[in-house]
KEDRENDO-666968 format. One record per residue: residue number from 0; residue in one letter; z, x, y of N, C-alpha, C, O in turn. Coordinates in pm, 1 decimal, m for minus. Example, Ala and Ser with C-alpha at 12.3 -4.5 7.8 and 13.67 -1.06 7.14 Angstrom:
# KEDRENDO-666968
+-----+------+----------+----------+----------+----------+----------+----------+----------+----------+----------+----------+----------+----------+
! seq ! type !      n.z !      n.x !      n.y !     ca.z !     ca.x !     ca.y !      c.z !      c.x !      c.y !      o.z !      o.x !      o.y !
+-----+------+----------+----------+----------+----------+----------+----------+----------+----------+----------+----------+----------+----------+
!   0 !    a !    780.0 !   1319.0 !   m569.0 !    780.0 !   1230.0 !   m450.0 !    780.0 !   1320.0 !   m330.0 !    846.5 !   1423.6 !   m331.9 !
!   1 !    s !    708.0 !   1285.0 !   m225.0 !    714.0 !   1367.0 !   m106.0 !    787.0 !   1290.0 !      3.0 !    803.9 !   1340.9 !    113.8 !
+-----+------+----------+----------+----------+----------+----------+----------+----------+----------+----------+----------+----------+----------+
# end
This chain:
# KEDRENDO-666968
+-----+------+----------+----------+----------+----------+----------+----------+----------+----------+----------+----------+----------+----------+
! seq ! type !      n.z !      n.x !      n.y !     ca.z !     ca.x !     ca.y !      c.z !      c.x !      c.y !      o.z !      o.x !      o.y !
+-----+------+----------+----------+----------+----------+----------+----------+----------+----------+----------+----------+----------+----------+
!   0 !    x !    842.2 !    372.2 !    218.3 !    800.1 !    466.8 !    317.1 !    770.5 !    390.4 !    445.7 !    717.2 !    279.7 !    452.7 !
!   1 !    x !    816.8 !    472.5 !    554.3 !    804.4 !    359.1 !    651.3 !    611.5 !    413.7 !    754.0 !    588.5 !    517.0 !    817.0 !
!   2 !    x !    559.9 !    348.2 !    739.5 !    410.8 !    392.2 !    830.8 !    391.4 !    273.5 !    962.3 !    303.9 !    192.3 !    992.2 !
!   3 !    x !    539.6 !    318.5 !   1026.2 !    497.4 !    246.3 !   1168.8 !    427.4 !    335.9 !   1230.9 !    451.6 !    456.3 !   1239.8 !
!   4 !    x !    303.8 !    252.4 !   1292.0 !    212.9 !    279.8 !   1355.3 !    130.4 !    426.1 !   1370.4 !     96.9 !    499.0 !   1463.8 !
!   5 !    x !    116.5 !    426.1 !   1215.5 !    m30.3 !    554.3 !   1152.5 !   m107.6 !    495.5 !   1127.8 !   m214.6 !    554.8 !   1114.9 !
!   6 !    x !   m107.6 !    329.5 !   1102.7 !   m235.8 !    263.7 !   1053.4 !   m400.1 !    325.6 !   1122.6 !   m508.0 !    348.9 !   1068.2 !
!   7 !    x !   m358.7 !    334.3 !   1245.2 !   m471.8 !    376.6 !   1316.2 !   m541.0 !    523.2 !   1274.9 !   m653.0 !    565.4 !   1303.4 !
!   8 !    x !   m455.9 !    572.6 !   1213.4 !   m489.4 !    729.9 !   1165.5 !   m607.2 !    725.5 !   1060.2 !   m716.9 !    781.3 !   1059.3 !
!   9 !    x !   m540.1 !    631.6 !    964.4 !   m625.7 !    587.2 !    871.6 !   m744.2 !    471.6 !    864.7 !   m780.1 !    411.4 !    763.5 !
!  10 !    x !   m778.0 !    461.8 !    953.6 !   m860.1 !    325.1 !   1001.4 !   m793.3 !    149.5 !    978.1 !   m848.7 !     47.2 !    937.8 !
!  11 !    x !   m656.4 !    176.3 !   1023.2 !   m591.6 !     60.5 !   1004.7 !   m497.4 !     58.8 !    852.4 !   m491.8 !    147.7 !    767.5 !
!  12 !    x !   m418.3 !    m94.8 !    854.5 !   m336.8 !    m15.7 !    686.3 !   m419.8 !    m62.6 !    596.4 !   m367.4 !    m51.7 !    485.5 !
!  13 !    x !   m535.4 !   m114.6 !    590.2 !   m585.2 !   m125.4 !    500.9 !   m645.4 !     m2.9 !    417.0 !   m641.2 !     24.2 !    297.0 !
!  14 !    x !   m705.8 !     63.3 !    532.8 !   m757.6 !    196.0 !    528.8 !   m612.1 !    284.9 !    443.1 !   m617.7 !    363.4 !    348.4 !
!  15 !    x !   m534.2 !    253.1 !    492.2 !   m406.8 !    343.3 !    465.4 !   m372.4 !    366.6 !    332.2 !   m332.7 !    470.4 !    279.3 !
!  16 !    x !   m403.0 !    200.5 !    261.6 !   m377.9 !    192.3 !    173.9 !   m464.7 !    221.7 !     48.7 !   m428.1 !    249.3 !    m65.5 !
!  17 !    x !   m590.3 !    208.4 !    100.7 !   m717.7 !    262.4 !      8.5 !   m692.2 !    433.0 !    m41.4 !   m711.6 !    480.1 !   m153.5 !
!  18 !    x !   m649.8 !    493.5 !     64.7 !   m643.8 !    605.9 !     35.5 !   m565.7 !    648.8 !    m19.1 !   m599.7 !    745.2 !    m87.7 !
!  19 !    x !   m466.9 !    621.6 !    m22.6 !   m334.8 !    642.7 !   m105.7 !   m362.7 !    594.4 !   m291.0 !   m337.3 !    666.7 !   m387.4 !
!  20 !    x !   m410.0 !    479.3 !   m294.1 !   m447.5 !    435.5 !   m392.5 !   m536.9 !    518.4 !   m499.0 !   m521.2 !    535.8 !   m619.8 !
!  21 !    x !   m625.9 !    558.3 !   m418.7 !   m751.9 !    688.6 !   m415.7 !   m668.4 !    821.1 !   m440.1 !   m697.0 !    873.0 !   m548.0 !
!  22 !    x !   m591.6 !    875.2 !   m381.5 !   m528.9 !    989.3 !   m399.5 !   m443.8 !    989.7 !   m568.0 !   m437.2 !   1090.2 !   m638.8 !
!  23 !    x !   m390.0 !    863.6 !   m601.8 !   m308.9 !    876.9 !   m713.0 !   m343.6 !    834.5 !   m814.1 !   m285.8 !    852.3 !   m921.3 !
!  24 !    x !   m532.9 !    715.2 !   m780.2 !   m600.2 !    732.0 !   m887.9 !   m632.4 !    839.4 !   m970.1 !   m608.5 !    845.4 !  m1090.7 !
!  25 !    x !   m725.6 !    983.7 !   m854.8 !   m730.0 !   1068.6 !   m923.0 !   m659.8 !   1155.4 !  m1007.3 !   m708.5 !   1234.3 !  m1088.3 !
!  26 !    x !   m496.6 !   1127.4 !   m972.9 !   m401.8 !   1150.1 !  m1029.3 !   m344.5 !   1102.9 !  m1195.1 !   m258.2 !   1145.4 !  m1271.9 !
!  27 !    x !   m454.9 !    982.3 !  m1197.5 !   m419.1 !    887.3 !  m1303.1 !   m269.5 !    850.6 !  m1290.7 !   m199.4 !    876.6 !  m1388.5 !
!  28 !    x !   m227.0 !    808.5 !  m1211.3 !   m101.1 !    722.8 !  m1152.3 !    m81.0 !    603.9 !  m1117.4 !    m93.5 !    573.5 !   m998.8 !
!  29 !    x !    m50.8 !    524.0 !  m1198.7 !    m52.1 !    402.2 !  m1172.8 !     48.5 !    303.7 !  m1100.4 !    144.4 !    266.8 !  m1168.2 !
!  30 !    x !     38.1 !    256.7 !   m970.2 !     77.4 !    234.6 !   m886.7 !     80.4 !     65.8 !   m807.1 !    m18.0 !     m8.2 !   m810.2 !
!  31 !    x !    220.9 !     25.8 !   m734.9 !    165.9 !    m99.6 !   m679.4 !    172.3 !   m101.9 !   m536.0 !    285.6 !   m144.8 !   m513.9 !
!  32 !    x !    145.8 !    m91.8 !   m484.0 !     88.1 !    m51.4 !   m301.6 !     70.0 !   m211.5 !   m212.9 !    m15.1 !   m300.2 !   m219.4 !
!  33 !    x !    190.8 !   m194.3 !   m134.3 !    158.2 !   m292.5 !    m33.1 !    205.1 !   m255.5 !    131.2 !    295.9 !   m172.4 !    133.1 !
!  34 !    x !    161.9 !   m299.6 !    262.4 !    272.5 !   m282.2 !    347.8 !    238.3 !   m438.3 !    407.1 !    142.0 !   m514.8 !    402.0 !
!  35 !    x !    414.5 !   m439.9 !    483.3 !    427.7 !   m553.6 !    515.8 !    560.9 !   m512.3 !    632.6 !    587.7 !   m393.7 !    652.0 !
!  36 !    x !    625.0 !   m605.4 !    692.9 !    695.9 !   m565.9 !    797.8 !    836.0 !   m536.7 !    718.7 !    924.6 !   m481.8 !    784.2 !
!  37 !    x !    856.2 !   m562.8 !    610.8 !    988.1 !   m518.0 !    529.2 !   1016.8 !   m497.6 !    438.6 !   1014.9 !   m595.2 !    363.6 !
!  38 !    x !   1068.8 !   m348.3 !    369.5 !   1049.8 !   m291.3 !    231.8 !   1072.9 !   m391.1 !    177.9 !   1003.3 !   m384.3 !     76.6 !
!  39 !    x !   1145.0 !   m518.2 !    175.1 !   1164.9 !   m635.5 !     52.0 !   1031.6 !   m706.9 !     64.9 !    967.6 !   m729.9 !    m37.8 !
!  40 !    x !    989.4 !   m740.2 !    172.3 !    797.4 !   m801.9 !    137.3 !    740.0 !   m719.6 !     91.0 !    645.1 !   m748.7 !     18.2 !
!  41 !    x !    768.8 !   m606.5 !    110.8 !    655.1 !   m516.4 !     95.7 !    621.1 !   m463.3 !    m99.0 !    527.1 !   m436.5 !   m173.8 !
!  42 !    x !    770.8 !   m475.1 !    m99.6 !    808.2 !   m494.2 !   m271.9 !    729.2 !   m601.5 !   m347.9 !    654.3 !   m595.7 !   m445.4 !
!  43 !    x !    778.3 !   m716.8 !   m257.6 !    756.4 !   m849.5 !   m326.9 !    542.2 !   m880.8 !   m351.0 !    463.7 !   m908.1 !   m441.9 !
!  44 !    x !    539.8 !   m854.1 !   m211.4 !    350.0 !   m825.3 !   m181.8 !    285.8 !   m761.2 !   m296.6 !    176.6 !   m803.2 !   m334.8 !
!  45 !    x !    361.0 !   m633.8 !   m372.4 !    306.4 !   m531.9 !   m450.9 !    286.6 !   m560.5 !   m605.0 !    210.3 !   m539.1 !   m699.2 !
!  46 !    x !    396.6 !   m618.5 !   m572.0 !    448.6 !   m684.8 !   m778.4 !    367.9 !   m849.0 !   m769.5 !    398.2 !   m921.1 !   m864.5 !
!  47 !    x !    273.4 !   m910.1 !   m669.0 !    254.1 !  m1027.9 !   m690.7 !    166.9 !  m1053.3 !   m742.9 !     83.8 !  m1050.4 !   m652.1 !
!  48 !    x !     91.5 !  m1091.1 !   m870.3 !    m10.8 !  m1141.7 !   m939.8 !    m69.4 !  m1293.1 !   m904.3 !     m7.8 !  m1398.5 !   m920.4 !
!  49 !    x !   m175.2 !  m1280.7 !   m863.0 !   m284.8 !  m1383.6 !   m792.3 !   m222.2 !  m1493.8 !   m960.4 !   m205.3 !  m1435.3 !  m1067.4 !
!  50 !    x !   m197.1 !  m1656.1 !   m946.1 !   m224.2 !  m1733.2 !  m1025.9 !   m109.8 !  m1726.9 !  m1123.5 !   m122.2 !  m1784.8 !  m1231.4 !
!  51 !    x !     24.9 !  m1647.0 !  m1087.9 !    136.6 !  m1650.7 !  m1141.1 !    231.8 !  m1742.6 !  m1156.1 !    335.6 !  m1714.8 !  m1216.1 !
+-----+------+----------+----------+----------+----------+----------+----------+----------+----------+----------+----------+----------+----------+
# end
């Protein structure tokens, strides 16, 4: 999904991303959420496990 420049909507993408996260928790949806400047980082950012 592309969210050029809504970050601000949401209090930045961090914000962006909390909420989204939040929305599909309650969903019980389990999900990997990143943004970055290109759907392939943004892939790679999502699937990355700290100590892999």
């Amino acid at each position: 999904m592309n969210v050029t420049n809504i970050g601000a909507l949401f209090g930045g993408e961090s914000g962006l991303v909390r909420q989204i996260l939040g929305l599909l928790r309650k969903r019980r949806i389990a999900a990997y959420v990143a943004i970055a400047p290109t759907a392939g980082s943004a892939w790679a950012l999502s699937r990355y496990v700290a100590g892999c």
